[in-house]
C-alpha positions in Angstrom: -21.4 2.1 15.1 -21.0 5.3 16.6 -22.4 8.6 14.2 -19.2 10.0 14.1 -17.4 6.9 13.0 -20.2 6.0 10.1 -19.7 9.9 9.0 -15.9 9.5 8.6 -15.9 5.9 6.6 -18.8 7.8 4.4 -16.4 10.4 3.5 -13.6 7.7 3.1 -15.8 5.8 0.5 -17.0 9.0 -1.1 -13.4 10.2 -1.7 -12.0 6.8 -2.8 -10.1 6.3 0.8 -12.0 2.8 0.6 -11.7 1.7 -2.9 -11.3 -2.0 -2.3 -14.8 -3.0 -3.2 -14.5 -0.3 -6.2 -12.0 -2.4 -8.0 -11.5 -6.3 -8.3 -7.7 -7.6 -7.9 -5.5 -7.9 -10.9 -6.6 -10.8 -12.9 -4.0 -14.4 -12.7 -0.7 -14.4 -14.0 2.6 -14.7 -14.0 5.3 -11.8 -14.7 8.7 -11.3 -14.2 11.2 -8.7 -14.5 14.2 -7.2 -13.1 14.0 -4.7 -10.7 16.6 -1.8 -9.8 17.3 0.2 -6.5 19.9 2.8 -6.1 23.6 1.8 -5.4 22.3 -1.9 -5.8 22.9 -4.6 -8.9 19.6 -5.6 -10.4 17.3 -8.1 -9.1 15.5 -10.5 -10.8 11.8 -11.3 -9.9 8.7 -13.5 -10.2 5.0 -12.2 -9.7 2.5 -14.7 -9.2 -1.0 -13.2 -8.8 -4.4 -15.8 -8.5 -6.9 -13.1 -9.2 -8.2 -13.2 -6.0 -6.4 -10.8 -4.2 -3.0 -12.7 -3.0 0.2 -13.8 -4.6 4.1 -14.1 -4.5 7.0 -12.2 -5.3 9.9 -14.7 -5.8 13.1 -12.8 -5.8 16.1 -14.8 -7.5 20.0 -14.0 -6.8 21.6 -12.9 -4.4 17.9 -12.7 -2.2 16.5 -15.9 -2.8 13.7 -15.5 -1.0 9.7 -14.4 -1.6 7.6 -12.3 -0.1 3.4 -12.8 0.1 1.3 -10.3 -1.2 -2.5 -9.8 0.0 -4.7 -6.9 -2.2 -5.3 -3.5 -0.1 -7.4 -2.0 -2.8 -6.7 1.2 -5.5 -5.5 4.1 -5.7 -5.0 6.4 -7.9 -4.8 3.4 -10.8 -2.3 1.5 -9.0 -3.4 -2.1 -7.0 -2.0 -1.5 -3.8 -0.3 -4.7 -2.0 0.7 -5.3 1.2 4.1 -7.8 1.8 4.9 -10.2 4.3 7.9 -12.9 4.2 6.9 -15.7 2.7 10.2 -17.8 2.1 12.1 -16.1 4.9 15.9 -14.8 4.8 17.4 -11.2 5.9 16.9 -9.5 2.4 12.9 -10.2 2.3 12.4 -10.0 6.5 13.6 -5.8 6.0 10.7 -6.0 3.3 7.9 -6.2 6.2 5.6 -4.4 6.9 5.7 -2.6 2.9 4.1 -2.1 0.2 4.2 -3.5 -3.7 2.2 -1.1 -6.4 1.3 -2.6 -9.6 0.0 -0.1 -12.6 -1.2 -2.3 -15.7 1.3 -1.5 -18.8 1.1 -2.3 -22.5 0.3 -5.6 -23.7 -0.2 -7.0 -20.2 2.8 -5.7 -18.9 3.1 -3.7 -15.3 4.9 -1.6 -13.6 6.2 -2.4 -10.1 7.3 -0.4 -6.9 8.4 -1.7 -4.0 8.2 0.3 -0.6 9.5 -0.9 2.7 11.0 1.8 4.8 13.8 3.5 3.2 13.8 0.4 0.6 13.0 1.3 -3.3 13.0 -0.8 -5.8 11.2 -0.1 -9.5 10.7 -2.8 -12.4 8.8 -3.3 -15.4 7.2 -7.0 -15.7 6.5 -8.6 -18.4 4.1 -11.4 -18.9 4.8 -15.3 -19.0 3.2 -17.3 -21.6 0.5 -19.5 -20.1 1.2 -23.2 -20.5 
């Protein structure tokens, strides 16, 4: 590796640019919620983490669709997800390339943003009882 390059991804580790090995994906679960967007009727939504840095979002009616998440890393206390159509129709595909940021609630609970573009959307989830 080139000095340069090694001096820059030491300053990005030293300033948290490179948090991924500083904090372990959210643990397994299952959440769901509704989230809103302006001008838009809610939207119901499944998140399905496996603690090992992917998972789902299943969107119900009128999307029907889910997008895949994989684990960027932190930053400043959020998990930081990237999205790619997983169950493909219109509503998801404008999802990609975005973002999902999860920040850890009360009593297991999150709080979700979507970013894709000039898409918004912002839920709370709540936790599904393990069978």
């Amino acid at each position: 590796m080139k000095p340069a390059l090694v001096g820059l991804v030491a300053l990005l580790a030293a300033c948290g640019g490179l948090s991924q090995s500083a904090m372990a994906a959210p643990p397994p679960g299952n959440w769901q919620g509704i989230l809103d967007a302006d001008n838009r009727p809610s939207l119901p939504v499944r998140l399905v983490l496996d603690g090992k840095g992917a998972g789902q979002l299943q969107f119900g009616e009128p999307w029907n669709c889910s997008l895949a998440l994989t684990f960027r890393g932190e930053q400043g206390g959020r998990a930081i997800f990237s999205l790619t159509p997983a169950r493909s129709n219109p509503m998801c595909d404008r999802m990609y390339p975005g973002s999902a940021y999860l920040t850890s609630g009360n009593s297991g609970a999150f709080a979700l943003e979507i970013a894709a573009g000039p898409e918004r959307l912002k839920g709370t989830l709540q936790p599904l009882p393990r069978p």
